[in-house]
VOGU-3710 file (C-alpha; in Angstrom, 3 decimals, decimal comma):
1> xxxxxxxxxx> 124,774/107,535/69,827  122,323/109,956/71,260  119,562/108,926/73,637  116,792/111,048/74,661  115,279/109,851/77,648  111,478/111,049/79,181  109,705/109,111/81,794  106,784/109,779/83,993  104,628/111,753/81,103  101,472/110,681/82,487
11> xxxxxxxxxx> 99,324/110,589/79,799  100,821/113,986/78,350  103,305/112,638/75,582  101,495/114,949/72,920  102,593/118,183/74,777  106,017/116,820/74,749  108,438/118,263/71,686  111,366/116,319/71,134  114,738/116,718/69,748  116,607/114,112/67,016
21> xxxxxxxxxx> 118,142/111,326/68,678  118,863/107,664/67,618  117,288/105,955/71,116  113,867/107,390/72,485  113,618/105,826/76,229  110,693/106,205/78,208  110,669/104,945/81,754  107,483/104,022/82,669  104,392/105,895/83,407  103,034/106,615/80,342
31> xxxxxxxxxx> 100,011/106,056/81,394  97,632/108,539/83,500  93,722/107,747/83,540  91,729/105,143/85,588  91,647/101,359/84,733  89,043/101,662/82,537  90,331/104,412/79,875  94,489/103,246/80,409  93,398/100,320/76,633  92,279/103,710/74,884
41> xxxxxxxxxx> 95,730/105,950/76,248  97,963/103,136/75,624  96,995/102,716/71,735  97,229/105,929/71,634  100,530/106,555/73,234  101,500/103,710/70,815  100,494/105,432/67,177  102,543/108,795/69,009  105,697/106,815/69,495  105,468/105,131/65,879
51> xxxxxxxxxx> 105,209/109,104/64,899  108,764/109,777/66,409  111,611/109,845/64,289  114,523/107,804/66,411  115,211/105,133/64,822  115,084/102,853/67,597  112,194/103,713/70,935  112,502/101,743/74,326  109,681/101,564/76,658  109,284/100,284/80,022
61> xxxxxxxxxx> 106,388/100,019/82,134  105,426/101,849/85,627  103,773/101,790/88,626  100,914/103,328/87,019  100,542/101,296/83,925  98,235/99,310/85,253  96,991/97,783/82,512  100,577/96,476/81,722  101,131/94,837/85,496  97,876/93,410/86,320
71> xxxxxxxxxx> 97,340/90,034/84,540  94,466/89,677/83,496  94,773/92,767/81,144  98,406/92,321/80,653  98,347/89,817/77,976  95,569/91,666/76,197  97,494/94,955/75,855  101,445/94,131/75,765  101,184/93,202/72,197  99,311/96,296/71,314
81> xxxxxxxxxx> 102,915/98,519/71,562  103,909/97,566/68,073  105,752/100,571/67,786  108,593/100,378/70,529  110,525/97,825/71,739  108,832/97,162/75,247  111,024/95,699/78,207  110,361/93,650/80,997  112,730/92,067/82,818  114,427/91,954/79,538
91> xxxxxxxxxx> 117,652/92,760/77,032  117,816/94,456/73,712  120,962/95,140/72,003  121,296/98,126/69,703  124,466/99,658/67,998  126,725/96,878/70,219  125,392/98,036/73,989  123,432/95,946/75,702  120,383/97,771/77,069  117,899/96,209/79,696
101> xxxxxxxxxx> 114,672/97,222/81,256  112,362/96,150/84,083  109,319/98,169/86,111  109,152/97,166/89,306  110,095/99,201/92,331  109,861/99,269/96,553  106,038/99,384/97,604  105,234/103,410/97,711  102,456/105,180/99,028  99,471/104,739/98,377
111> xxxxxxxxxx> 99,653/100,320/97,643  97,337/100,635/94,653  100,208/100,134/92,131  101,476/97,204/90,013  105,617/96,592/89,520  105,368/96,728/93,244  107,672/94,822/95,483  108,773/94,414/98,920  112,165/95,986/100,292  114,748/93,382/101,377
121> xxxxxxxxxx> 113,206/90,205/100,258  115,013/87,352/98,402  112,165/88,139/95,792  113,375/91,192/95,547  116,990/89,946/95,423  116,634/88,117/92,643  114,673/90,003/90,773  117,646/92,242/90,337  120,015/89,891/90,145  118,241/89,056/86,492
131> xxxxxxxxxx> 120,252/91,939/85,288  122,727/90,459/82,559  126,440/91,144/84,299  127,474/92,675/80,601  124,379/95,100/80,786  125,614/98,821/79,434  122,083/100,864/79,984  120,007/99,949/82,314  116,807/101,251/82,106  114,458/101,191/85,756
141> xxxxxxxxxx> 111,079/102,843/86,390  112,405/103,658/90,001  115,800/105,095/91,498  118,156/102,895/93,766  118,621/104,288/97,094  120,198/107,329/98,006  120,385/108,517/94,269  117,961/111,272/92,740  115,169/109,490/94,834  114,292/111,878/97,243
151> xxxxxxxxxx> 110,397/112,901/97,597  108,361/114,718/100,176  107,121/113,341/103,261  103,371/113,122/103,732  103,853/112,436/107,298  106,087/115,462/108,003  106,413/118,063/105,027  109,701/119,657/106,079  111,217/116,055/106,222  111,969/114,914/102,789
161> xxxxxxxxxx> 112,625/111,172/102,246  114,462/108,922/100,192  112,729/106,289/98,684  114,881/104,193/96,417  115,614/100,779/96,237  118,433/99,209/98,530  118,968/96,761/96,426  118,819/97,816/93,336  121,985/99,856/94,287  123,584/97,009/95,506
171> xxxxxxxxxx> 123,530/95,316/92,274  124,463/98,270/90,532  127,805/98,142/91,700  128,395/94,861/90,772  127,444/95,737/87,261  131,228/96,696/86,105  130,410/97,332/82,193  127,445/99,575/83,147  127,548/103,005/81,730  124,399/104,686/82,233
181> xxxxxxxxxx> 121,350/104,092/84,445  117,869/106,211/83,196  114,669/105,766/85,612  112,028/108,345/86,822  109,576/107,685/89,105  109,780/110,470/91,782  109,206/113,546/90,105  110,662/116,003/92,760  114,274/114,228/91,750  114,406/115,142/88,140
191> xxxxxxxxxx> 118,149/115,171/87,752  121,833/113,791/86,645  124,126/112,034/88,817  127,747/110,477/88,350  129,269/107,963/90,444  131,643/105,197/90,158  132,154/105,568/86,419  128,195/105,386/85,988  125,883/108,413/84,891  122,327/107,903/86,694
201> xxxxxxxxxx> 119,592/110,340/85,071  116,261/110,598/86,651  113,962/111,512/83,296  110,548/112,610/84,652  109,010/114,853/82,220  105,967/115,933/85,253  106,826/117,665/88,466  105,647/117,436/91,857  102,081/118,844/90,623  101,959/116,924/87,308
211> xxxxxxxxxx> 103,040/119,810/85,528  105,262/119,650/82,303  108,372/120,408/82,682  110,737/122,423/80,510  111,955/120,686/78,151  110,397/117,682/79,520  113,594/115,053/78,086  116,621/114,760/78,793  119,613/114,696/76,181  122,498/111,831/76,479
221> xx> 125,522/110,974/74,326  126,748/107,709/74,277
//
C-alpha cells in the first residue's frame, strides 16, 4: 500500500504534482487566506482533491483552518469536503489498518489559531488518550515532543526550540500496533524519523518562508 503524504500546503495544492499512490494524506493546513476567503479555498481545495487519482484521500484539519475549528462556521463547511474522508478525532479503516486523525496541537505563537490546546492538562490528556489502542497510522497536524518538531526561536534566533507535544509522545508509546505516525505543522522539520518500531514523517510541503518545496510529498510503503 503506498501512501503519499503532504501537509502544510497553505493554500498552494495546485502547484503541487503528485505521484500514484493508493492513500493521499494531508495533515492539516490546507488552508492559507483570512477568515473571510478560507469557504471559497476550501471548496476549492475540495474539487482538487476529487481530481486526484488515489483511490482513497485522508484529510485532517490545522491550526490554520479556521473555518474548520471555529464553530460557528464549522458545521457550515465540514460537509462541504465531499471528496476526502475528513478526520477528527476519528478512525477510518482502509485495506485492514486502522488509520486515525485529529488537529489539535500545544498553543503556538501567535494564539490566533483553532485545534489549540494547553500543554499538560487532563484536557489534553484525554484528548489523546481517544486514540483507539489498535490504531496502525496515526495521522496529527502537530509533532510530539522531541521528534521533527524543532522551529526557530523568535525570542533568540540562534536558539532553536522544540515545540511538540509532551503528551502526545507519551501516548505514542503506549500505542504497540502503531506503524507509522504522519503530521506537519513546523515547516523547518520537514523530515523522517524511526524509533521504537514506529516511522514518524513530518510532511510539510512549505518551508520556513512558505515556499514550495521540492517535491513537496512525501512517498511511504506500507
Amino acid at each position: 500500500m503506498k501512501l503519499v503524504i503532504v501537509s502544510d500546503t497553505h493554500g498552494r495544492h495546485r502547484n503541487l504534482t503528485l505521484p500514484q499512490g493508493d492513500i493521499l494524506i494531508h495533515c492539516g493546513d490546507f488552508l492559507g487566506g483570512p477568515l473571510r476567503e478560507q469557504g471559497i479555498e476550501l471548496l476549492d481545495f475540495d474539487t482538487w482533491i476529487g481530481d486526484q487519482r488515489f483511490k482513497h484521500k485522508i484529510v485532517i484539519a490545522g491550526n490554520h483552518d479556521k473555518v474548520l475549528g471555529l464553530s460557528d462556521h464549522a458545521s457550515t463547511w465540514r460537509p462541504k469536503l465531499t471528496n476526502c474522508i475528513y478526520l477528527q478525532d476519528e478512525s477510518v479503516k482502509i485495506g485492514g489498518m486502522n488509520f486515525y486523525g485529529s488537529p489539535w496541537t500545544p498553543d503556538f505563537f501567535p494564539d490566533h489559531w483553532v485545534f489549540n490546546q494547553t500543554r499538560g492538562t487532563k484536557q489534553t490528556r484525554e484528548r489523546w488518550a481517544q486514540i483507539p489502542d489498535n490504531t496502525d497510522v496515526l495521522i496529527t497536524h502537530g509533532p510530539p515532543a522531541g521528534i521533527l518538531d524543532t522551529c526557530p526561536n523568535i525570542f533568540a534566533p540562534h536558539e532553536p526550540v522544540h515545540v511538540g507535544c509532551e503528551d502526545l509522545r507519551t501516548r505514542i508509546s503506549q500505542l504497540k500496533n502503531l506503524r507509522l505516525h504522519v503530521f506537519g505543522h513546523i515547516h523547518e522539520a520537514v523530515g523522517t524519523h524511526y524509533e521504537n518500531d514506529v516511522h514518524s514523517i513530518n510532511a510539510a510541503s512549505l518551508d520556513g518562508r512558505y515556499e514550495l518545496r521540492k517535491p513537496g510529498y512525501t512517498a511511504f510503503e506500507l
